[in-house]
C-alpha positions as CSV (number, residue, x, y, z in Angstrom):
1,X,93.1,71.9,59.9
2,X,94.7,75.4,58.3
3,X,95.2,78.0,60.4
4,X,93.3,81.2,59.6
5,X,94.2,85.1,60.7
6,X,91.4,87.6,60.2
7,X,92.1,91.2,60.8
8,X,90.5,94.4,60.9
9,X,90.0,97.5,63.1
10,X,87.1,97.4,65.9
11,X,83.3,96.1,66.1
12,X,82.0,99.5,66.2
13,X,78.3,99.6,64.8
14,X,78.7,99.6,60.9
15,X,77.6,97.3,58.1
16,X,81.3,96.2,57.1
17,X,81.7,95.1,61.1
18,X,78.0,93.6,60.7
19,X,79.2,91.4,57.4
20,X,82.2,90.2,59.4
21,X,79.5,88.7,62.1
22,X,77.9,87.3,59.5
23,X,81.0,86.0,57.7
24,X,82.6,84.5,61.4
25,X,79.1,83.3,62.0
26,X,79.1,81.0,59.4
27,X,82.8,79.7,59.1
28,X,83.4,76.5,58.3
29,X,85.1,75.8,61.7
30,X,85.7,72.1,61.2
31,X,88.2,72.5,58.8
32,X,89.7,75.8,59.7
33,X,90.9,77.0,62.9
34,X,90.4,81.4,63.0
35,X,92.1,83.9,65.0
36,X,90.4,87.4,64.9
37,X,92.8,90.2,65.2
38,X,91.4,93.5,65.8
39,X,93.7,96.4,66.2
40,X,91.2,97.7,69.6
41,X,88.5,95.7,71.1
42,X,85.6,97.7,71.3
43,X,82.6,98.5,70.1
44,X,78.7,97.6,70.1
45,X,79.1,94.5,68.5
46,X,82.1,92.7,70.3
47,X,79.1,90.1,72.2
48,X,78.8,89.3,68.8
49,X,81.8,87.6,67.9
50,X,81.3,84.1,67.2
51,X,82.3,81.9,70.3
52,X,84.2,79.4,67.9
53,X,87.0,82.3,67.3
54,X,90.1,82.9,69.3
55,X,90.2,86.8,69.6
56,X,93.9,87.8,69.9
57,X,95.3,90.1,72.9
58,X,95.4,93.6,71.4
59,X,98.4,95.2,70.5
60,X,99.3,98.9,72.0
61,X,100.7,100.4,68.9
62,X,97.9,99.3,67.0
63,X,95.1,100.1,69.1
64,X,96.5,103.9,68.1
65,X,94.7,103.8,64.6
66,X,91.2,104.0,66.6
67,X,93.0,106.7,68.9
68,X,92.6,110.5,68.3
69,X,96.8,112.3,68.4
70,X,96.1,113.7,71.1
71,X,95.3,110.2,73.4
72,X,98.6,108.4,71.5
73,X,100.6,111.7,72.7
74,X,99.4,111.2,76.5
75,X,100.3,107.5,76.1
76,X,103.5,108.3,75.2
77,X,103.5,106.8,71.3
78,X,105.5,109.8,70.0
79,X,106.6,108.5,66.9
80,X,103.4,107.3,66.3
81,X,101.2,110.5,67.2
82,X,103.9,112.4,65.1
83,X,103.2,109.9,62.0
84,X,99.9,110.9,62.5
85,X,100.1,114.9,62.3
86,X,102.7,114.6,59.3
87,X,99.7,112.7,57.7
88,X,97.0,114.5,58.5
89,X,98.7,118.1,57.6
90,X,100.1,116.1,54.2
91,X,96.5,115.2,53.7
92,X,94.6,118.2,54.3
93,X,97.2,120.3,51.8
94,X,96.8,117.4,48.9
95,X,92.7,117.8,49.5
96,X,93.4,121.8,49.4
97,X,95.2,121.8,46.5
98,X,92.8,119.3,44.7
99,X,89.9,119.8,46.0
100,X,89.5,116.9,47.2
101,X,86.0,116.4,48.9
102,X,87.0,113.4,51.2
103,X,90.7,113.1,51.9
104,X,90.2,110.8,54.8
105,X,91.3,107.7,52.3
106,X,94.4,109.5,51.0
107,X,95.7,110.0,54.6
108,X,94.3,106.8,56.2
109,X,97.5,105.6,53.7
110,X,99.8,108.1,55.1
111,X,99.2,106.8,58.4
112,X,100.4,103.8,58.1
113,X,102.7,104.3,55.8
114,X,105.1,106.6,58.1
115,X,103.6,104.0,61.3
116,X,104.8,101.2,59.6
117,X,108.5,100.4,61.3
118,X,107.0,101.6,64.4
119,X,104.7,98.6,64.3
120,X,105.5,94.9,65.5
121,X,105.2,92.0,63.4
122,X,102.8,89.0,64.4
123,X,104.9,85.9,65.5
124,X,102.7,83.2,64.4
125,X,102.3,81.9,60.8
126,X,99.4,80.9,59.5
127,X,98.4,79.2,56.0
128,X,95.8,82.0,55.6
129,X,96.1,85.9,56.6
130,X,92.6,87.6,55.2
131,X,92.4,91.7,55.9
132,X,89.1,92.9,55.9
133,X,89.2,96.5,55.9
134,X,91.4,98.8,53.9
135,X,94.2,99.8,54.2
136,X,96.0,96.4,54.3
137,X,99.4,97.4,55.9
138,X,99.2,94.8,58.5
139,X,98.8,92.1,56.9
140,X,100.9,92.8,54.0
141,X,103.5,94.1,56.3
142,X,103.3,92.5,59.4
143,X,102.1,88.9,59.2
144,X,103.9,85.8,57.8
145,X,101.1,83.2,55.7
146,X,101.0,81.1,53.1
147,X,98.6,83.0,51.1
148,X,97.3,86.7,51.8
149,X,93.4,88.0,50.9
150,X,92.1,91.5,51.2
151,X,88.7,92.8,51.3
152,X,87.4,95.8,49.1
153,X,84.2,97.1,50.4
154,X,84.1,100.5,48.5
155,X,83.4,102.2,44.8
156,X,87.2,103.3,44.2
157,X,86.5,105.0,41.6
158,X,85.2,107.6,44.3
159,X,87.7,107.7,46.4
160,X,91.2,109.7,46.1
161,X,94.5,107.6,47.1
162,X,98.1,107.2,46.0
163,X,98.0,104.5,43.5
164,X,101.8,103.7,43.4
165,X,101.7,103.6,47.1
166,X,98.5,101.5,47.4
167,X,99.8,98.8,44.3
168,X,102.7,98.6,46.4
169,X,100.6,97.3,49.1
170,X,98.4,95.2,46.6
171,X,100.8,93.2,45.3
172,X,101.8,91.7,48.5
173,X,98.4,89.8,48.3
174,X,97.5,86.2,46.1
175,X,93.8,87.6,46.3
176,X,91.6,90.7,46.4
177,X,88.1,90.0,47.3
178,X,85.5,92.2,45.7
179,X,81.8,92.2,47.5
180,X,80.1,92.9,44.2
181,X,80.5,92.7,40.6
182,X,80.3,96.3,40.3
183,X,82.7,97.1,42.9
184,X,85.0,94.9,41.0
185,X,84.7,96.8,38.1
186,X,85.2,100.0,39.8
187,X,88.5,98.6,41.4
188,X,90.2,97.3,38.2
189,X,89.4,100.6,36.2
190,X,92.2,102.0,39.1
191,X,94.3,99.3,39.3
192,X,93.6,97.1,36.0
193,X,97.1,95.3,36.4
194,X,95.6,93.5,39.3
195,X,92.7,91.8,37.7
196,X,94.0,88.3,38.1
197,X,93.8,88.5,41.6
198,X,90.7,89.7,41.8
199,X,87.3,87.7,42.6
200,X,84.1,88.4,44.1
201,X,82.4,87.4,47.2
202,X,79.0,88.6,47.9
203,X,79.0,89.7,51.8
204,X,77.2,87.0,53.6
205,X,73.8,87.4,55.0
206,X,71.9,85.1,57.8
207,X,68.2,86.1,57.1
208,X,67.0,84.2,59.9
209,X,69.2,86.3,62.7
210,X,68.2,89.1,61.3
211,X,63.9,88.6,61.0
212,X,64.7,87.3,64.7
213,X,66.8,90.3,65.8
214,X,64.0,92.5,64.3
215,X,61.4,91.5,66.5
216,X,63.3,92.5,69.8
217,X,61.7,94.5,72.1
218,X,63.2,98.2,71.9
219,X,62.2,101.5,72.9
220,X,61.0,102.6,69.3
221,X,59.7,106.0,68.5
222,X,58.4,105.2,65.2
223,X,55.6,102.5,66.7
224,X,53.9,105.7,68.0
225,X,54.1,107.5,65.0
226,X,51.7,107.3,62.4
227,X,53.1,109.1,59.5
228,X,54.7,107.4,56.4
229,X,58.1,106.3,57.7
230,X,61.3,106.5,56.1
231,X,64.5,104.8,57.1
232,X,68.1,105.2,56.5
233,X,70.2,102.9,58.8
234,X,74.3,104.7,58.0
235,X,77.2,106.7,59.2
236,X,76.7,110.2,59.6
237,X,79.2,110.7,56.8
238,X,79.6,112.6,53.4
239,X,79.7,109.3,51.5
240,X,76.1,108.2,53.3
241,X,74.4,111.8,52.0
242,X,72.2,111.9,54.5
243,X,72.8,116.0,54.3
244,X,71.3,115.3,50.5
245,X,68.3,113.5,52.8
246,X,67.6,116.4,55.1
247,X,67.4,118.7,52.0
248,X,65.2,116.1,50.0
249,X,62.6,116.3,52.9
250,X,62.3,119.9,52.8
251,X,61.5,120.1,49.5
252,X,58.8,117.2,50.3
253,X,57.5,119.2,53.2
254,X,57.3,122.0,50.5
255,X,55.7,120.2,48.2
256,X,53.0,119.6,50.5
257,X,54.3,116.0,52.0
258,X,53.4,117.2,55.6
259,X,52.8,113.1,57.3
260,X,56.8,112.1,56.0
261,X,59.3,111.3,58.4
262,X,62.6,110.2,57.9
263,X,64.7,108.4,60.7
264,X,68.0,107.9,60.6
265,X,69.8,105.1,62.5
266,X,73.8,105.8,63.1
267,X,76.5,108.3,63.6
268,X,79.5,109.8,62.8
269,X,81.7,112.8,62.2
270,X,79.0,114.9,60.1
271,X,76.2,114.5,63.1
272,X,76.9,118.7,64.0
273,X,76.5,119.3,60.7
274,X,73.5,117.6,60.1
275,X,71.7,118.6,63.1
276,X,71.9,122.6,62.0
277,X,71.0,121.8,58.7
278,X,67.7,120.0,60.0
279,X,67.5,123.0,62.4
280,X,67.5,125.5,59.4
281,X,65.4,123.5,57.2
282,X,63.0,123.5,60.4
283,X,62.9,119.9,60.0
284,X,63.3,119.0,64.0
285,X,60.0,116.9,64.7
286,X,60.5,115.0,60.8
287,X,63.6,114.7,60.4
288,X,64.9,112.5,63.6
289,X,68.5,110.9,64.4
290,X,68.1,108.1,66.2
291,X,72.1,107.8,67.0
292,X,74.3,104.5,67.3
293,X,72.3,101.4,67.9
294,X,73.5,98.1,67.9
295,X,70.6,96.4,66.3
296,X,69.0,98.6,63.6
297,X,66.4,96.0,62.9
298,X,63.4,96.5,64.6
299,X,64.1,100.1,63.2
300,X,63.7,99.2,59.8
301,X,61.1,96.4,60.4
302,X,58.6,99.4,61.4
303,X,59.7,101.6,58.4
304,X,57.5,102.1,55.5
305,X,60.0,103.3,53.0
306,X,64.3,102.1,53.4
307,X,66.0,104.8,51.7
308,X,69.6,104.6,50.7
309,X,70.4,108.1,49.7
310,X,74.4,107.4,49.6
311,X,77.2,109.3,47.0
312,X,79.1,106.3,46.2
313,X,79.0,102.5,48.0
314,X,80.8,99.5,47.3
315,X,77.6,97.1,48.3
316,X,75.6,98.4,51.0
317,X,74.9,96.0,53.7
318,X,71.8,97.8,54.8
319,X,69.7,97.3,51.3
320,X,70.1,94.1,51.7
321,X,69.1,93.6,55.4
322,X,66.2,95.7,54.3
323,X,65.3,93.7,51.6
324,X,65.4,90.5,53.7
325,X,63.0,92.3,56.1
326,X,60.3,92.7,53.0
327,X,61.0,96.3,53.0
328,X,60.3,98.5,49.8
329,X,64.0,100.1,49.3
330,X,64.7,103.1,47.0
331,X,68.7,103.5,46.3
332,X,70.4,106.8,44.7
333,X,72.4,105.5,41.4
334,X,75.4,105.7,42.7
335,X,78.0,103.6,40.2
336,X,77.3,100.4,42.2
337,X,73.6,100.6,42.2
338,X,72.7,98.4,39.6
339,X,74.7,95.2,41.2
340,X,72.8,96.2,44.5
341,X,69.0,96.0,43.5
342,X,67.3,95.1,40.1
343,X,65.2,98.4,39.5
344,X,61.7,97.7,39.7
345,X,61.9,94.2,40.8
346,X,63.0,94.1,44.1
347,X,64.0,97.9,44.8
348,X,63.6,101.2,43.3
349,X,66.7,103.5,41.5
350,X,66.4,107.1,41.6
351,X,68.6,109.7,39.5
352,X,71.8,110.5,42.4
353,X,71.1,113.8,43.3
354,X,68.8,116.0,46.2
355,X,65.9,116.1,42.9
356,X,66.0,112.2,42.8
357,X,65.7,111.7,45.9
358,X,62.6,113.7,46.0
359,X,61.4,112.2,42.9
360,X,61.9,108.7,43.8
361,X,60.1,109.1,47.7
362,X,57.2,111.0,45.7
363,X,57.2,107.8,43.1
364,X,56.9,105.4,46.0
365,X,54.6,107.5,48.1
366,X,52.1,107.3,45.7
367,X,52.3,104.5,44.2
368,X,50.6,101.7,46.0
369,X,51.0,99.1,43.7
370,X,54.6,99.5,43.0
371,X,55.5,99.8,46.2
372,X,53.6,96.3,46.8
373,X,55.2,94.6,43.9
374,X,58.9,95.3,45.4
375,X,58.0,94.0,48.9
376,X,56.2,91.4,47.1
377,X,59.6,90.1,45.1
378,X,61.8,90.5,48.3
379,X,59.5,88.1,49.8
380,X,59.6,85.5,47.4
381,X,64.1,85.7,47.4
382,X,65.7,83.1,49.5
383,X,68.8,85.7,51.0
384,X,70.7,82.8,52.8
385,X,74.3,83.6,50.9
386,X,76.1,81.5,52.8
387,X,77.7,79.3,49.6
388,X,79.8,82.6,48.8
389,X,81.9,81.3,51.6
390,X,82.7,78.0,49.3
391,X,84.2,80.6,46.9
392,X,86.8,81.0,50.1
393,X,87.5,77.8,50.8
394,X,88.2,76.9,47.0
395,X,91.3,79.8,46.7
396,X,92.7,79.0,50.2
397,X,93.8,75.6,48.9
């Protein structure tokens, strides 16, 4: 049997953390034996770790990356907490001086990079080490294995980093997995000299867990509402847009849309912000956060309408889940979109902006028979992925 690390940061409620379920869910556990390294153990979703895993003891200095400065100061990780101002103050000038709308990637690098010789290295080797969320420090840095994989979960072509600093990183691994075509594409038009290593595994989906998880018995405000339903299950962040939502309803409401509501499932850094913009836009009774739930299912089983309305993804977990739930879905073009849904087959692509999204709701709003025809196609799909996983198996040996 080969002995197999998998690493990444907490179980938090998100849809990368949901496709790692999935992907431990469905591990071929006869031949491989997998340790799960996360760098802190919490979150909504750590009951759903597969049983078959060995979870790891945490390490301190690593549980500091899901730690704000001022908890690592009181715990007495100064070199750490001081990595983590010089990066965040490095960060904040570089997205200044660029204008840089999300610097967050750009100093997620910095952090580990000035962390690094703080950090301790693993002691056991394995024949595998896969990291599953970016950046890949640890496992480039801090693990000894025959052969190294890294997830890429994001467009990258979106996102601002150092590429000397993040090639440096890349090239410790044999593999890069890509979860779509698209996001493939997106990642070699950064770092072309890479392409070798690159191949692409779909995340994996378990259709049956989720129709079964959708029909649990929650406390659900949209049974008791009658109005067409709209629902976004994502972060509360500026990649997500759900600020380019609240502003699309408006100019629904304007328009004359008065039985439209859109729920939103999840949360995040942008929640203050979002919550005066839908106080402004007088949007309080339509326009309804739902907050963090661990099972976003039943939410979206009840919706009429699954909106995606994000800036940039690398393959939305959600549009799928939706899909598998015979939901009509309506994405924003963002540069992935067309590896996501086939447009006017099984979901609906509308122009990126706060006028698309308008536009494509009105589209589906109206019309009946398109609207039919996608939920139709989704229910004739057979979602059970679970053969990417052979695409694993065949560059581990």
């Amino acid at each position: 049997m080969k002995n197999v690390l998998i690493a990444s940061f907490d179980m938090e409620v998100g849809g990368v953390e949901r496709s790692l379920i999935s992907m431990l869910d469905n591990f071929d556990y006869e031949n491989y034996r997998v340790d799960l390294m996360l760098y802190r153990q919490q979150g909504d979703l750590m009951s759903l770790i597969s049983k078959k895993t060995t979870l790891l003891e945490e390490i301190e200095q690593y549980t500091t990356f899901r730690k704000s400065i001022s908890e690592i100061l009181r715990e007495r990780q100064f070199a750490i907490g001081f990595s983590r101002i010089i990066s965040k103050l490095s960060a904040d000038l570089k997205g200044k001086i660029n204008r840089i709308a999300e610097p967050g990637y750009y100093q997620m690098q910095l952090m580990w990079k000035y962390a690094l010789s703080y950090l301790p290295k693993l002691e056991k080797e394995y024949d595998v080490a896969i990291s599953y969320l970016w950046p890949h420090y640890f496992v480039a840095e801090k693990v000894k294995a025959k052969k190294k994989i890294a997830w890429i979960h994001t467009d990258y072509s979106t996102v601002e980093t150092d590429i000397k600093l993040d090639l440096k990183m890349w090239k410790k691994f044999d593999h890069i997995v890509a979860v779509s075509e698209a996001c493939k594409t997106s990642f070699l038009n950064k770092y072309g000299e890479l392409e070798s290593k690159v191949i692409v595994i779909e995340n994996i989906m378990s259709p049956e867990f989720i129709r079964e998880m959708a029909n649990e018995k929650v406390d659900n405000p949209m049974v008791r509402d009658n109005r067409f339903k709209i629902v976004t299950v994502a972060r509360l962040s500026h990649a997500k847009g759900i600020d380019n939502a609240v502003k699309a309803l408006k100019i629904l409401k304007d328009k004359g849309y008065v039985d439209i509501a859109w729920y939103v499932v999840g949360y995040g850094g942008d929640e203050s912000m979002i919550r005066k913009l839908i106080r402004e836009s007088n949007l309080d009774d339509s326009f309804i956060l739902l907050g963090k739930k661990t099972n976003p299912y039943p939410y979206m089983k009840e919706s009429d309408l699954y909106v995606q309305p994000s800036r940039y993804e690398g393959k939305a977990v959600t549009v799928g889940e939706a899909q598998v739930l015979f939901k009509p879905v309506l994405i924003t073009n963002y540069t992935t979109a067309s590896s996501q849904v086939d447009d006017g087959i099984n979901g609906f692509i509308t122009e990126l902006s706060i006028n698309g999204i308008v536009d494509g709701i009105e589209k589906l709003y109206k019309d009946t028979e398109l609207k039919n025809k996608l939920i139709e196609n989704c229910s004739n799909v057979d979602f059970n992925n679970r053969v990417e996983l052979e695409k694993l198996y065949s560059v581990v040996y």
